[in-house]
N, C-alpha and C positions, 0 to 999 in steps of 0.2 A: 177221288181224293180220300186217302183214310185219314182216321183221326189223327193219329201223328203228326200227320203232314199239317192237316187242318191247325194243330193245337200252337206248331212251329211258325205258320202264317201268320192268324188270327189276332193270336197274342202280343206280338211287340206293331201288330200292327194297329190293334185295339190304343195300347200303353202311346204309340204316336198323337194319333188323331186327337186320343183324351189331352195330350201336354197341347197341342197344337190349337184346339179347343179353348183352352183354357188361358194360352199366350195372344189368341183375340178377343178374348171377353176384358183382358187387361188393358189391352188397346183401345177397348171400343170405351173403358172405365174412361183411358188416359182424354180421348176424345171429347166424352159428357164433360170431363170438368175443365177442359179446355174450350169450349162452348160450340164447338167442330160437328158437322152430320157425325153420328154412330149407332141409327138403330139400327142398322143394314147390318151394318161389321157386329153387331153385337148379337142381333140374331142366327149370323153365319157360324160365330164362336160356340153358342148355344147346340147347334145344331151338332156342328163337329165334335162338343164334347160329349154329347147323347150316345152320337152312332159310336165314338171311340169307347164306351163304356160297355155298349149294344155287343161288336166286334169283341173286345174283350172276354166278355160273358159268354162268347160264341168258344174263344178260343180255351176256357176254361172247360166248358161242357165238354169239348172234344176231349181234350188229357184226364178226366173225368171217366172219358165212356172208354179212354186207350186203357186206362188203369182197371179197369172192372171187366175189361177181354181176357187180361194176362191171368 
């Protein structure tokens, strides 16, 4: 896979996970103050929006390393 490819993946798939991430940590908010189980759902949120930030940062290194080939 070259970077290109990598950068066209990586990227909006980073920008998913982070939004996706971030629409469970709201959920898990909506849960605690509703007095509902949410350390589970909130931890899963957390997690998704790491790696979606992780993948991101991937997808940026790549158009990074394409732009410094050309």
């Amino acid at each position: 896979m070259n970077n290109t490819t990598k950068w066209l993946a990586f990227s909006p798939l980073g920008l998913t996970l982070t939004g996706l991430g971030l629409s469970v940590i709201g959920e898990a908010g909506a849960r605690k103050s509703s007095g509902r189980p949410w350390f589970w759902l909130g931890t899963l949120g957390l997690c998704l929006f790491n790696a979606g930030l992780s993948v991101f940062a991937e997808g940026v290194k790549a158009k990074i390393l394409d732009e410094r080939q050309r």
